[in-house]
N, C-alpha and C positions, 0 to 999 in steps of 0.2 A: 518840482515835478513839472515837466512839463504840458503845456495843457492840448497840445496839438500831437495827432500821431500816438496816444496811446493807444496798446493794441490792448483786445480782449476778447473775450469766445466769438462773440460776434464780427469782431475788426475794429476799423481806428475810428474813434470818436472826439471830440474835441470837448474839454473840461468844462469851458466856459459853459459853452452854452447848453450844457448838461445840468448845470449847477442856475443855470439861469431857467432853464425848463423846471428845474425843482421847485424852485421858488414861484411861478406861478401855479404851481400843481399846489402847494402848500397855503396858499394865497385862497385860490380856489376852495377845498374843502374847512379851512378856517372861517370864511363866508363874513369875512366884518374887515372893515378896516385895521392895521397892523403899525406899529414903528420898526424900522429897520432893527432895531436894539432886539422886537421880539421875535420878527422875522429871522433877524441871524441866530436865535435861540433855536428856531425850530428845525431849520435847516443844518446847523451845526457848522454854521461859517462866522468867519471873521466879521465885524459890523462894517467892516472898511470893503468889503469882500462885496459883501451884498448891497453898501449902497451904491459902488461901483456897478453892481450888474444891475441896479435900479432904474439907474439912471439913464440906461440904455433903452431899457423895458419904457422908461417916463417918455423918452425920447420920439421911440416909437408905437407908444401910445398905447401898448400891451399893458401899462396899469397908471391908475392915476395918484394924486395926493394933495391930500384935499390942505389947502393953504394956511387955517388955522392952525389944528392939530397938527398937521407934516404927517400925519397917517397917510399907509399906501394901501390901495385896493386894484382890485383886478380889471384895467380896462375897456374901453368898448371895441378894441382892437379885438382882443379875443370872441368877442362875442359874434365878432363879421367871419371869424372864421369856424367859427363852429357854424353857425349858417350855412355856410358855404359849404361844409362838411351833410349836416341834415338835409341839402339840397339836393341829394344824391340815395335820399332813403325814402325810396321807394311805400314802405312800410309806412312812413311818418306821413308822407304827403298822403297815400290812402287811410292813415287810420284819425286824421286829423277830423272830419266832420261825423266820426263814429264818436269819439270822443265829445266832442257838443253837445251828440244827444245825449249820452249818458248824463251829463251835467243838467242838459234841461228836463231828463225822466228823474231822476236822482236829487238832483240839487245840492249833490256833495263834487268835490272834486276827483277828476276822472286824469289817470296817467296811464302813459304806453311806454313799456321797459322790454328790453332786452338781456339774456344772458351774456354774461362775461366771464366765461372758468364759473369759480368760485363767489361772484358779484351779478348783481343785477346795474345796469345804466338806465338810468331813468331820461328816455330821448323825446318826449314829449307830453304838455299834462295841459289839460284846460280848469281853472279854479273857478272853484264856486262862490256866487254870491254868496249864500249860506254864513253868518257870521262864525268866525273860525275862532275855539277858545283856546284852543294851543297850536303852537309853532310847530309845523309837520316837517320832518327830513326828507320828504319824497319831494323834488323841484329838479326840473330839467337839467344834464349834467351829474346830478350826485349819483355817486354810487351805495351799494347799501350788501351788507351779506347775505345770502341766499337763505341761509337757515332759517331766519329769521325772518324774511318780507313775504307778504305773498307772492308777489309781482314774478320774485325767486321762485318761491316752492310752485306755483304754474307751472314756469319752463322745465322745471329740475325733475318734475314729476314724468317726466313726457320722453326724457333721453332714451337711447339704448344703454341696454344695461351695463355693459362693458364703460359704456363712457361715464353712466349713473355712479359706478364704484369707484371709479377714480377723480372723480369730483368729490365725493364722501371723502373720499380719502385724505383730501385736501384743501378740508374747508378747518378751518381755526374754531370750534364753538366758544366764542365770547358772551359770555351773558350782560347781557342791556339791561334785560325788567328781570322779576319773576317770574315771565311769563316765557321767556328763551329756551327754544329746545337747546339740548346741553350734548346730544350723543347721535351719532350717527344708526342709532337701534331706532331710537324715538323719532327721527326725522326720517326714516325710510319707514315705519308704521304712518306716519302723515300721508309721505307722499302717496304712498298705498291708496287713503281714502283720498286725495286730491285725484289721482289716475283715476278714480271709479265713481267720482260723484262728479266731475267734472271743474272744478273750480279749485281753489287755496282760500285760506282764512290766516290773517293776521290778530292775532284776539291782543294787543297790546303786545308783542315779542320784542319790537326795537324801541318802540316810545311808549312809556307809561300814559294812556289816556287816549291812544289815536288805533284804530282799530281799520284795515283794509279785508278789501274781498278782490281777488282777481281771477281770470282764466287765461288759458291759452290760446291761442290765434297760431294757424296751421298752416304751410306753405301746400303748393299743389304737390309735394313729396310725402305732405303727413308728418312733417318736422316743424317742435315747436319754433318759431321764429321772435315770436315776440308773448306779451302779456298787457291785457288789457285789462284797469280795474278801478276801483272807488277807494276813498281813503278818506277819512273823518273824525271827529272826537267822540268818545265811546259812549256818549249820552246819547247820540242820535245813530251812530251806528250800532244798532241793538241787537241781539240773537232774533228779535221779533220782526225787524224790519229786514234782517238777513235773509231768513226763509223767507217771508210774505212777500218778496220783491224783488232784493238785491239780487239772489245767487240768479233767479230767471232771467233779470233785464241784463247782468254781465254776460254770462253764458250765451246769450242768443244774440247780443252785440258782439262779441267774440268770436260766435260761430257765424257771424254773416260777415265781418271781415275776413274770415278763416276762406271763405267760399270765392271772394272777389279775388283771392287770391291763388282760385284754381283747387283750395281742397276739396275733395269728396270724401264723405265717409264709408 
């Protein structure tokens, strides 16, 4: 096959480095160091394939490998251009010292996500001192399913309807915990109270033990743009410190970035 000059719906793309883009995206949400052996597993290439396209990546500094193990991880090359990419959002560079305070009113860790379709991106988060008993999936770059995250049912709650249905339409319900909405009945009665109380709750949906609260953040159009909110382990994120605290101090952090940003209600 040749790797140049295939045509497709889109036009001509070049194999390599489509298969090279794979591998660090694959690289990326596997989040540990890898051997090419299990990297070509996941990717579904040849081991000759990929350490071929590694070695390009090592070259140019897109991933590293650490000298003992010969494990490969993602490197700091990516990470100058994602930079360079949030250095253009607008959103991140204003909602960056709202995010602090939430951390120093809270003392839990404070993230700012936006929607994608059917996904929330998680483009910015300040961590908390706070000693952390479990490993949270929310950290800048991951993505996460809407059904499921607050960070999601904020924005998801807030679309016009027409465009609400066809995101329903085509979200996958995968169950994580026991706690995962499973149907687009049950996840449009959610969004329902998210629209009217003003905020989302994660009560354990993607990770067993880790519990978020977020709200909406609104451009001067009255379109949700983004979601700003707290995430923690379920001992300290309680239904008691939720009311007595959380839902006030997100919401009104929310709504004063919402403002800087030209919304009126």
């Amino acid at each position: 096959m040749k790797e140049e000059g295939t045509v497709t719906r889109e036009g001509k793309y070049v194999q390599s480095l489509e298969r090279a883009l794979t591998i660090l995206e694959v690289m990326a949400k596997t989040g540990e160091p890898v051997t090419v052996t299990e990297l070509a597993e996941k990717v579904g290439l040849k081991v000759s394939t990929v350490h071929r396209l590694l070695t390009t990546l090592l070259y140019r500094g897109y991933v590293d490998q650490d000298a003992e193990s010969s494990k490969y991880q993602v490197g700091f090359k990516v990470l100058e251009i994602a930079n360079a990419v949030y250095s253009f959002s607008d959103i991140r560079t204003l909602a960056r010292p709202y995010l602090e305070e939430l951390v120093e009113r809270c003392n839990e860790t404070a993230n700012l996500a936006v929607l994608d379709d059917t996904e929330i991106v998680y483009i910015d988060q300040v961590e908390s001192q706070n000693y952390i008993i479990v490993k949270m999936f929310a950290r800048v770059g991951n993505r996460g399913p809407v059904h499921c995250t607050a960070s999601g049912k904020a924005q998801l709650a807030f679309l016009p309807e027409e465009r609400l249905e066809q995101v329903l339409s085509e979200i996958t319900f995968k169950k994580f915990t026991n706690e995962t909405i499973l149907t687009p009945e049950a996840l449009r009665k959610e969004l329902e109270r998210v629209k009217r109380d003003g905020f989302a709750l994660d009560w354990g949906e993607m990770e067993e033990f880790v519990r978020c609260i977020a709200a909406p953040v609104f451009n001067y159009e009255g379109k949700a743009v983004a979601s700003i909110g707290v995430s923690g382990p379920s001992n300290r994120i309680t239904s008691h410190y939720i009311k007595s605290e959380l839902e006030e101090v997100v919401t009104e952090i929310a709504g004063r970035i919402s403002a800087k940003l030209g919304y009126h209600k």
